[in-house]
ZADOLO-253684 format. One line per field, with one value per residue (C-alpha): residue in three letters; x, y, z. Coordinates in Angstrom, 3 decimals. Last residue first. Layout:
! residues N
resn: (ALA, ...)
X: (X, ...)
Y: (Y, ...)
Z: (Z, ...)
//
This chain:
! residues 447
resn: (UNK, UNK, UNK, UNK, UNK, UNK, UNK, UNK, UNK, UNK, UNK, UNK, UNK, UNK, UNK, UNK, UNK, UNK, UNK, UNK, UNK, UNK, UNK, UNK, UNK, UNK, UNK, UNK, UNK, UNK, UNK, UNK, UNK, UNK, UNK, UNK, UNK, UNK, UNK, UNK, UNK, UNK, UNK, UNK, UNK, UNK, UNK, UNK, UNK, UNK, UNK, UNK, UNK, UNK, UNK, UNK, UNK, UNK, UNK, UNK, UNK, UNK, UNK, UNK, UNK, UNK, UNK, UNK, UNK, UNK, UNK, UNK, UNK, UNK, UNK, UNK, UNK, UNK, UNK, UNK, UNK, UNK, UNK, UNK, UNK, UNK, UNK, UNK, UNK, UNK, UNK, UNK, UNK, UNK, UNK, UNK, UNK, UNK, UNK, UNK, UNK, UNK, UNK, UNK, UNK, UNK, UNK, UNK, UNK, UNK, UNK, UNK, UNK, UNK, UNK, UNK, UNK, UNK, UNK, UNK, UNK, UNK, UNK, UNK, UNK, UNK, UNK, UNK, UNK, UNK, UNK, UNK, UNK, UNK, UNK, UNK, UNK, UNK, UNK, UNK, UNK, UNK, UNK, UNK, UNK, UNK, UNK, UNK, UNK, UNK, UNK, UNK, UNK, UNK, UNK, UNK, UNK, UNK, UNK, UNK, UNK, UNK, UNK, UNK, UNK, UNK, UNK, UNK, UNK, UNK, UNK, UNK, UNK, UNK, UNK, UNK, UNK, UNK, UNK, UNK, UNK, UNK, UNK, UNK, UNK, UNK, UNK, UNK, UNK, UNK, UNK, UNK, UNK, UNK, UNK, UNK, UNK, UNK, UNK, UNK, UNK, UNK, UNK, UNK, UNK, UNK, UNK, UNK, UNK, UNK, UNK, UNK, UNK, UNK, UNK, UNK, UNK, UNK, UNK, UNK, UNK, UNK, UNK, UNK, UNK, UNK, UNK, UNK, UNK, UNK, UNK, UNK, UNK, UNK, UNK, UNK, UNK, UNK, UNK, UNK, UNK, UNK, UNK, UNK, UNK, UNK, UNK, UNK, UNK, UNK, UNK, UNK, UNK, UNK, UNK, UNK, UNK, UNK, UNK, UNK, UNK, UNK, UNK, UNK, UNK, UNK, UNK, UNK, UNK, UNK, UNK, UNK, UNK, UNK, UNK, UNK, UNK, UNK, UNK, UNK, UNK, UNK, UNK, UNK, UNK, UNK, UNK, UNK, UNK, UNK, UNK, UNK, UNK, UNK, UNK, UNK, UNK, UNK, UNK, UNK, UNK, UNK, UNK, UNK, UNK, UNK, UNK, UNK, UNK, UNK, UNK, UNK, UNK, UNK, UNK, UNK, UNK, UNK, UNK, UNK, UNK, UNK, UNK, UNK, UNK, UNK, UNK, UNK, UNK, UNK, UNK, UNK, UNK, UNK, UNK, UNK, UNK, UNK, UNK, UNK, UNK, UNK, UNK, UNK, UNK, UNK, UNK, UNK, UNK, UNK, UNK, UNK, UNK, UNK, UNK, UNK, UNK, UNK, UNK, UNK, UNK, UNK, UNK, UNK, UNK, UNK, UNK, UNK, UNK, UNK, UNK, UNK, UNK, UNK, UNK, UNK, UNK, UNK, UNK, UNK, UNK, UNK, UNK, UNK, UNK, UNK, UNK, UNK, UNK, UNK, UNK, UNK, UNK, UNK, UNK, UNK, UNK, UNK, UNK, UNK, UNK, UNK, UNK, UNK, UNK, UNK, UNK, UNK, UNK, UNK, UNK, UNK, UNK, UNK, UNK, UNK, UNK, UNK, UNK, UNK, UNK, UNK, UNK, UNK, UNK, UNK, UNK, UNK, UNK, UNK, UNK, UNK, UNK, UNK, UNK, UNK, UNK, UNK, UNK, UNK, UNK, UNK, UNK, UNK, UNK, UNK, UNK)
X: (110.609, 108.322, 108.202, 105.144, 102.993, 104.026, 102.331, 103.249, 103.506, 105.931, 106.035, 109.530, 108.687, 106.791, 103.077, 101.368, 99.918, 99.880, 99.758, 100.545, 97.189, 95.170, 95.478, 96.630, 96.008, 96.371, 100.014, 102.118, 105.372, 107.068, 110.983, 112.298, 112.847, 116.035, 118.025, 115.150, 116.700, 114.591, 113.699, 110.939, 111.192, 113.109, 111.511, 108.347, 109.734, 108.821, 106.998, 106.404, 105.035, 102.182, 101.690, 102.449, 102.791, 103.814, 105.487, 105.340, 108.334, 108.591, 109.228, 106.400, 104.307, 101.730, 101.711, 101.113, 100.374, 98.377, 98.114, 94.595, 94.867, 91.714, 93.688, 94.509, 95.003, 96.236, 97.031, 97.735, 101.513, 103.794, 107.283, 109.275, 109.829, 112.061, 111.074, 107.347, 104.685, 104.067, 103.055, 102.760, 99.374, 97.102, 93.787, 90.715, 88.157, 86.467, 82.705, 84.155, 88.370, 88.598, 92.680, 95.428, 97.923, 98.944, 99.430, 101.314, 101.692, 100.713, 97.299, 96.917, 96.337, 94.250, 94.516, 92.732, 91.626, 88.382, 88.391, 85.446, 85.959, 85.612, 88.190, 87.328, 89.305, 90.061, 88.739, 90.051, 90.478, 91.374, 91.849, 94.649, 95.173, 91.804, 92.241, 90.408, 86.611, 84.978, 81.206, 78.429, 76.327, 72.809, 70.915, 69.953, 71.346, 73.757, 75.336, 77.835, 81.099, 82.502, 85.957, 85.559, 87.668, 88.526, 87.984, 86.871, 83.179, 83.661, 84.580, 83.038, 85.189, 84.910, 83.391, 80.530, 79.404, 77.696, 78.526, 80.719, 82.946, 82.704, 85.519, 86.340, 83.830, 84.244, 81.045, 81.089, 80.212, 79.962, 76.661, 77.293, 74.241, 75.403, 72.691, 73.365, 70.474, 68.619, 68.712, 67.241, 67.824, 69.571, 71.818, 72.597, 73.665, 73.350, 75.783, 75.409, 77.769, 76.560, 78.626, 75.328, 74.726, 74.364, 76.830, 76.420, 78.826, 77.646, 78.561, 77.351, 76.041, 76.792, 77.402, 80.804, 81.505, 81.787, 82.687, 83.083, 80.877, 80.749, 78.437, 77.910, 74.935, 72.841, 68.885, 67.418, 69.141, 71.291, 70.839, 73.895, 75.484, 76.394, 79.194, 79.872, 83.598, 84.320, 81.703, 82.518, 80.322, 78.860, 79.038, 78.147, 80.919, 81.090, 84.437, 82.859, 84.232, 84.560, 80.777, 79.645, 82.619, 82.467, 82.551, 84.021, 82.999, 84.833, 83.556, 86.644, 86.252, 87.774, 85.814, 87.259, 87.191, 87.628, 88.163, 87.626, 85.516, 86.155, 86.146, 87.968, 91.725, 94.279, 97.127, 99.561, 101.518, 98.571, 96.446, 96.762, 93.257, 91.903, 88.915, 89.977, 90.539, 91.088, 94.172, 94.605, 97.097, 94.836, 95.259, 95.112, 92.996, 93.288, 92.358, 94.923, 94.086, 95.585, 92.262, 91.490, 91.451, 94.392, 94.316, 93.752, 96.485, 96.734, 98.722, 101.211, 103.007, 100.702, 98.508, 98.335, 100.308, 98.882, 100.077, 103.309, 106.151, 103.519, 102.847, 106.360, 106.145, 107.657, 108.982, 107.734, 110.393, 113.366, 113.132, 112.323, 114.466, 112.537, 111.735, 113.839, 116.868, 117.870, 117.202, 120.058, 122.446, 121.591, 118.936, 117.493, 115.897, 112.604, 114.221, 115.403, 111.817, 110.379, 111.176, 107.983, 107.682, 106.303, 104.661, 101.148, 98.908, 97.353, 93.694, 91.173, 87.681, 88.984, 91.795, 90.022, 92.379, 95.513, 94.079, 92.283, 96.231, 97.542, 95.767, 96.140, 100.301, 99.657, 98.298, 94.256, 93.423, 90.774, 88.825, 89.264, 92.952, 92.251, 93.471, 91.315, 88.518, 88.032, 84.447, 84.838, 81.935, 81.511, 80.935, 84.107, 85.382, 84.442, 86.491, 89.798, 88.937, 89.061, 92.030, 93.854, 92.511, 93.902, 96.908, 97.408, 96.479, 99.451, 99.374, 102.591, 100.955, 97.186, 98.587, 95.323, 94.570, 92.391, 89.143, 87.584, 88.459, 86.709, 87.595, 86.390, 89.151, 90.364, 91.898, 95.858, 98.685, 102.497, 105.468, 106.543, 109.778, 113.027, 113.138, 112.453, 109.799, 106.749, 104.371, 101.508, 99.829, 96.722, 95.289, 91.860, 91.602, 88.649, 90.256, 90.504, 90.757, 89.834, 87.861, 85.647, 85.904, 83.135, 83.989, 86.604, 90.043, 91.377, 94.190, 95.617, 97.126, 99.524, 99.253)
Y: (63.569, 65.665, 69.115, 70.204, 73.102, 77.189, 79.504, 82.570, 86.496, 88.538, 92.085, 92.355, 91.426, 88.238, 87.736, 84.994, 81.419, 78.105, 74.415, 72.289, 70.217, 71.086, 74.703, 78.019, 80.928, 84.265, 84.994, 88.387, 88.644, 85.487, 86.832, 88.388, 86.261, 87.509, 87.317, 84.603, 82.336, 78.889, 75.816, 77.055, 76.585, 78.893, 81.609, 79.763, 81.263, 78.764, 79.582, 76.957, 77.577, 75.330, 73.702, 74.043, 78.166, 78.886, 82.230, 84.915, 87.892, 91.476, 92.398, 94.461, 91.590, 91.023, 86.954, 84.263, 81.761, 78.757, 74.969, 73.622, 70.637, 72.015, 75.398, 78.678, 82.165, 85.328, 88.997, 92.137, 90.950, 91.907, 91.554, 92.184, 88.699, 88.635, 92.492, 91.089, 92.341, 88.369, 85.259, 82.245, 79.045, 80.920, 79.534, 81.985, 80.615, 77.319, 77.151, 75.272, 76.361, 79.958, 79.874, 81.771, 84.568, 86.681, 89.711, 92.295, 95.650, 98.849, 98.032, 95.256, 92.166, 88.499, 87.785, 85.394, 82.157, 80.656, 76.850, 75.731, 72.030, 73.968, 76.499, 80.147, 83.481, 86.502, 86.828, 90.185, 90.442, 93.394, 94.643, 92.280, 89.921, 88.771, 87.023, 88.322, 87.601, 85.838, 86.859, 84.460, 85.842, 83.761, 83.951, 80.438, 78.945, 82.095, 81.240, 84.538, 84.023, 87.207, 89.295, 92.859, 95.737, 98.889, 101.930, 103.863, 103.013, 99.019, 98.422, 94.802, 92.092, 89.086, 85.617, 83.833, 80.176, 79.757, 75.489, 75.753, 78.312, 82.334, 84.754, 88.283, 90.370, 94.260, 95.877, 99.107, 101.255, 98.633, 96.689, 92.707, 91.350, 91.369, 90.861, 89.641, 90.882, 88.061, 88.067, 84.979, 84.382, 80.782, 82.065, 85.782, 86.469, 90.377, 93.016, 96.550, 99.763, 103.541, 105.181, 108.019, 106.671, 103.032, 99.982, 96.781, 93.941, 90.303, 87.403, 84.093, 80.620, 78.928, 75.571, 75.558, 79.170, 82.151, 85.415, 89.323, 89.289, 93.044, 95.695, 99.725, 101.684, 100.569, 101.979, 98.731, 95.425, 95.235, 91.562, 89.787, 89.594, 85.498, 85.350, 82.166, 81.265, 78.962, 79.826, 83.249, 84.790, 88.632, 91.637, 94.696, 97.972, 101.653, 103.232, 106.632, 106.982, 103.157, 102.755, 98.872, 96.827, 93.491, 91.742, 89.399, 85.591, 82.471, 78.940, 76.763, 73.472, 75.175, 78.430, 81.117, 85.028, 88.500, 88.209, 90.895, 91.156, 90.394, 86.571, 83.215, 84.486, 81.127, 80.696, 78.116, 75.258, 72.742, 75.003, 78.563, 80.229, 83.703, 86.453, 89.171, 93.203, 95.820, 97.437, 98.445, 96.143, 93.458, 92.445, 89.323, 88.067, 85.328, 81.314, 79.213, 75.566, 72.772, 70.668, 71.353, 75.284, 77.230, 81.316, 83.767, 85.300, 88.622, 88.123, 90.582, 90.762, 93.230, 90.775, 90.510, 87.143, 85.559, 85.697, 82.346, 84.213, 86.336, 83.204, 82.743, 78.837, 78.272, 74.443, 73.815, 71.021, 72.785, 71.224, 73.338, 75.424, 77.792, 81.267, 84.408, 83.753, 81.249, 83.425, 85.558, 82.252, 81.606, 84.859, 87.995, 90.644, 91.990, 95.258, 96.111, 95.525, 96.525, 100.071, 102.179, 105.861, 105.556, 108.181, 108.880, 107.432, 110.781, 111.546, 109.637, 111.428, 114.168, 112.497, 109.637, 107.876, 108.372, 107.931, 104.552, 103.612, 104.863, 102.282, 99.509, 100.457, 100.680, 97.524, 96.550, 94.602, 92.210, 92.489, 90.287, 91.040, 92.751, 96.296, 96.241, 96.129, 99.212, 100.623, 104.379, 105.982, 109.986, 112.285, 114.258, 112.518, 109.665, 109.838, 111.113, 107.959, 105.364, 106.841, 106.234, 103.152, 102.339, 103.795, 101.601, 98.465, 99.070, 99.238, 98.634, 96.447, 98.038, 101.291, 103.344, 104.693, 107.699, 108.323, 111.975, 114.482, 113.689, 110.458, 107.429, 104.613, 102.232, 99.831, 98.430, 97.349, 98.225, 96.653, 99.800, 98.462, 98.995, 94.916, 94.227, 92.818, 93.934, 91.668, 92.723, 92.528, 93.049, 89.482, 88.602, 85.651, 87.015, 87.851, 89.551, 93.698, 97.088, 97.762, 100.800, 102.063, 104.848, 107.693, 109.400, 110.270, 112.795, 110.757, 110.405, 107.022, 104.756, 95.049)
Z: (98.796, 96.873, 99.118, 100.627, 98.901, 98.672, 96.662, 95.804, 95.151, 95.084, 96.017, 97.355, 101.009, 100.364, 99.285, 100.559, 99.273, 101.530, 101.319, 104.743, 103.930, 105.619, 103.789, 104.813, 102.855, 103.041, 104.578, 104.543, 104.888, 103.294, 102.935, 99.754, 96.402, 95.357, 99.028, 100.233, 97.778, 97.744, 99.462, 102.327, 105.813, 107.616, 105.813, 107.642, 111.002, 113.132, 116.752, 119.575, 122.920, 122.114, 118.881, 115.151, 115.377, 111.884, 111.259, 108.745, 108.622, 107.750, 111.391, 112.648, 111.389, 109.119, 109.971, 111.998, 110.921, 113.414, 113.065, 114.740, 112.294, 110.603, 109.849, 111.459, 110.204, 112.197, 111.192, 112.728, 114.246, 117.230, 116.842, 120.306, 121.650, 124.817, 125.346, 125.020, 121.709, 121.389, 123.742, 121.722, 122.101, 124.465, 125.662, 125.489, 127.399, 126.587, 125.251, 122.296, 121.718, 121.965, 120.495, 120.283, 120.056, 123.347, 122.171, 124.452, 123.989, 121.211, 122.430, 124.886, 123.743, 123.739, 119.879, 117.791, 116.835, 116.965, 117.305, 115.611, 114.619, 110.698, 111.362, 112.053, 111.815, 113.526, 116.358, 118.502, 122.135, 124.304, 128.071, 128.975, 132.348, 132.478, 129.399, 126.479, 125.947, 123.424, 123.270, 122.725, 119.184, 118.696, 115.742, 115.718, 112.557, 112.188, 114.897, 116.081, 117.461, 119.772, 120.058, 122.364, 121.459, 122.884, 121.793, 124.614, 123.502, 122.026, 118.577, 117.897, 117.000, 114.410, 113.750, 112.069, 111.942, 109.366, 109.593, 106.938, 108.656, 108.649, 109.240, 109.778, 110.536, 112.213, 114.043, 115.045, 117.752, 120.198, 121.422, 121.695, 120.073, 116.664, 113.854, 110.297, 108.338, 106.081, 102.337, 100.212, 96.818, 97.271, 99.861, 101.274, 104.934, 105.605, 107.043, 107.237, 106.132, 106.140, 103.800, 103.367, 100.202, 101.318, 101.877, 101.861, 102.888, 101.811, 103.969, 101.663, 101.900, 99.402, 100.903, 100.628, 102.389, 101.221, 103.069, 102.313, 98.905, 98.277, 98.114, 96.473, 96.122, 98.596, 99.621, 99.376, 98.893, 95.258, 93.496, 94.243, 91.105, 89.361, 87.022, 85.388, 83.542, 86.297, 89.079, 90.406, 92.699, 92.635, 95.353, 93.380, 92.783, 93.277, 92.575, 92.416, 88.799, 88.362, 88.289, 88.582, 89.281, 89.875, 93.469, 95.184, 96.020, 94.870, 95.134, 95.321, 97.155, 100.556, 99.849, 98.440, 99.437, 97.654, 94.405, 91.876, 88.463, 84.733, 84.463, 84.373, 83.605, 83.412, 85.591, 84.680, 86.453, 86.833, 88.622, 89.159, 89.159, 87.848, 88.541, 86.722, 87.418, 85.154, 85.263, 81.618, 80.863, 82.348, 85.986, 87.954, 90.756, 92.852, 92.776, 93.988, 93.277, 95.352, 95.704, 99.004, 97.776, 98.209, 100.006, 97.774, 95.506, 93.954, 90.726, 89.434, 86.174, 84.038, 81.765, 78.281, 78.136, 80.867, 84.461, 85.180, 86.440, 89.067, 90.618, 92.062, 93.201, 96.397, 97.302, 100.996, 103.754, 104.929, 108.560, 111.855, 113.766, 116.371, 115.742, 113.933, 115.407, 112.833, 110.139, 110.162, 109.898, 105.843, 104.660, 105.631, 103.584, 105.608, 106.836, 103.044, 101.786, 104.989, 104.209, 103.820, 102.999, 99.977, 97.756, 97.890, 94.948, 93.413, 94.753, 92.776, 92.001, 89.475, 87.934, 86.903, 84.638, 86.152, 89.736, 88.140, 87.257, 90.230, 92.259, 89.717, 90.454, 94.100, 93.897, 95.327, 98.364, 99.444, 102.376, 105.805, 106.194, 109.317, 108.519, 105.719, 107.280, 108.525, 108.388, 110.114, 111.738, 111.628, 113.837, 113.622, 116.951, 115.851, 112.858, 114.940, 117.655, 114.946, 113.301, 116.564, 117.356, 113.779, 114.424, 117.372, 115.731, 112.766, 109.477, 107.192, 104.367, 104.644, 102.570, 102.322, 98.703, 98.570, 96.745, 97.386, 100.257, 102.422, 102.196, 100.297, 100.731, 98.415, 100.288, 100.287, 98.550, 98.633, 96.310, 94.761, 92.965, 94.295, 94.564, 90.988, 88.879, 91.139, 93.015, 94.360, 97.702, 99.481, 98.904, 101.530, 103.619, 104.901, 103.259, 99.422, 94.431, 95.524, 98.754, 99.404, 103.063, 103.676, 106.151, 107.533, 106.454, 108.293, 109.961, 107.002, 105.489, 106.202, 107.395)
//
């Protein structure tokens, strides 16, 4: 994980993921804990909610904007674009009056939903042993800063890079390490790689909320020289070597794809035909995943080699209509969804040239949570996370699902429960927002 169904048009992302932050943390549980895209309307900027977003309202908001004649990019449904506050939302609003619409109130309760704690959570997944301390990130923002830090997922190393926020609600590049946080640069992040290079973009006209893709290196900023015709781009995947997923996006809100390294642009291009093309994940080989929009809005997963240009599509199981990729690890297991719409969601793995093999069955009267989100790691470990439910859970093989509030040493009465995931390390280290707004990291326990 909102917004009208007239929206149509250009998506404009504030502040992640692939792996992308959409939270923010808030002092208090009645605070306004949502996050989400800046969207251009037609009726100006808006701010889309992505936490409580479901599948079917985006087919149905798909279908609307067709309809019209118009395309709509959606990423942030996904997780694979980073996500702005409310409260920097409302901010710009404040300050741009006549380009902004006003932040619409909430109507969301997962806060209250999400609270469990002691017995509750045993019927949430399978037991499994207390064994992650949680660090609250937004305790440890600079002096200067407003108390909210939008995490990416951890590096090899154990950083957390993310983004915090100035009083003003300008945007910086920061890491945790060490205890602290410390601001690098003005901009946004959007993706890291596993040894830290972080890709985003800076701002270029905050009227029109126009902004150009750029990486962070320490202190260094480098922009992505503009390709013809665009007026606004981000970086929407990094890798280790560089090699870069830019989104660009012209006057008209027309949105294209193109691979960037070492000065050189080359256009991403899908095989599979659909109406709309929707990546989520690239390993260190450039290998590229996502899901095309098919006509009669369905959806169709694929891999794409960027070496040779070639895109092999990832079908669901012949028993649902639907798959979606949603991330890459560096064997290449894809993981994803096999689903039906508003149904079952069978969460797993394209392993190789293999079909889709599932790992937990979802959206079923024995388990009713279905999810929008899905990460997996090196050790083939899967999250699962945005759920109907409030809750996160780790899928560490077949058939089993953990709830990670189960596994984490703290108070999930103050704290709230981990709702949304966007990192997961080899390491068993990972960063999320819970259900009050706060954000986090959480690393193995010292014996």
């Amino acid at each position: 994980m909102n917004f009208s169904h007239t929206l149509i048009g250009l998506t404009l992302c504030a502040g992640l993921a692939f792996a992308t932050p959409l939270t923010h943390a808030q002092t208090s549980p009645s605070s306004d804990t949502r996050a989400g895209c800046v969207y251009r309307g037609p009726n100006g900027l808006q701010f889309l909610d992505r936490t409580q977003r479901t599948r079917a309202q985006l087919t149905a908001d798909l279908q609307e904007a067709y309809s019209a004649g118009a395309s709509l990019s959606d990423p942030c449904l996904s997780g694979q674009v980073a996500a702005m506050p409310a409260s920097a939302y409302a901010a710009l609003a404040s300050q741009y009056p006549k380009s902004y619409q006003p932040l619409p109130p909430s109507t969301a309760n997962l806060s209250a939903a999400a609270l469990v704690s002691g017995s509750a959570t045993a019927a949430l997944g399978a037991s499994f042993a207390v064994k992650f301390s949680f660090t609250n990130l937004d305790n440890l923002v600079p002096a200067g800063f407003l108390p909210f830090f939008s995490p990416l997922g951890p590096t090899l190393d154990g950083r957390v890079f993310g983004t915090a926020y100035d009083s003003n609600a300008n945007g910086y590049v920061s890491v945790y390490q060490g205890g602290t946080i410390k601001a690098l640069a003005a901009g946004y992040a959007n993706v890291v790689s596993h040894l830290g290079l972080v890709g985003g973009y800076v701002i270029t006209d905050p009227v029109n909320y126009y902004q150009q893709a750029a990486v962070f290196v320490g202190n260094n900023v480098q922009l992505i020289p503009r390709v013809q015709g665009e007026v606004s781009s981000f970086v929407q995947a990094i890798n280790d070597f560089g090699l870069l997923i830019v989104a660009s996006i012209d006057a008209s809100g027309n949105e294209t794809h193109y691979l960037y390294r070492n000065g050189k642009a080359s256009v991403i291009k899908i095989s599979v035909s659909g109406l709309q093309t929707v990546l989520t994940g690239m390993n260190d080989s450039g290998v590229i995943v996502g899901y095309e929009i098919l006509p009669g809005f369905q959806y169709l997963a694929f891999k794409y080699v960027s070496a040779t240009g070639t895109t092999t599509p990832l079908p669901p199981l012949p028993t649902e209509p639907n798959s979606w990729a949603l991330g890459i690890n560096e064997l290449g297991d894809v993981v994803g969804y096999s689903f039906v719409s508003g149904g079952i969601e069978r969460v797993g793995l394209w392993q190789g040239n293999s079909s889709f093999t599932p790992y937990f069955v979802e959206g079923t009267p024995a388990v009713p949570t279905v999810s929008n989100s899905l990460l997996v790691n090196d050790l083939r470990q899967i999250v699962i996370t945005f759920t109907n439910d409030g809750q996160s859970y780790l899928v560490p093989q077949k058939g089993v699902r953990v709830a990670l509030v189960n596994t984490i040493a703290y108070d999930p009465s103050v704290n709230g429960t981990p709702s949304y995931i966007f990192g997961l390390s080899d390491f068993d280290v990972f960063s999320g927002t819970t259900s009050l707004g706060i954000d986090f990291v959480a690393a193995p326990r010292l014996p």
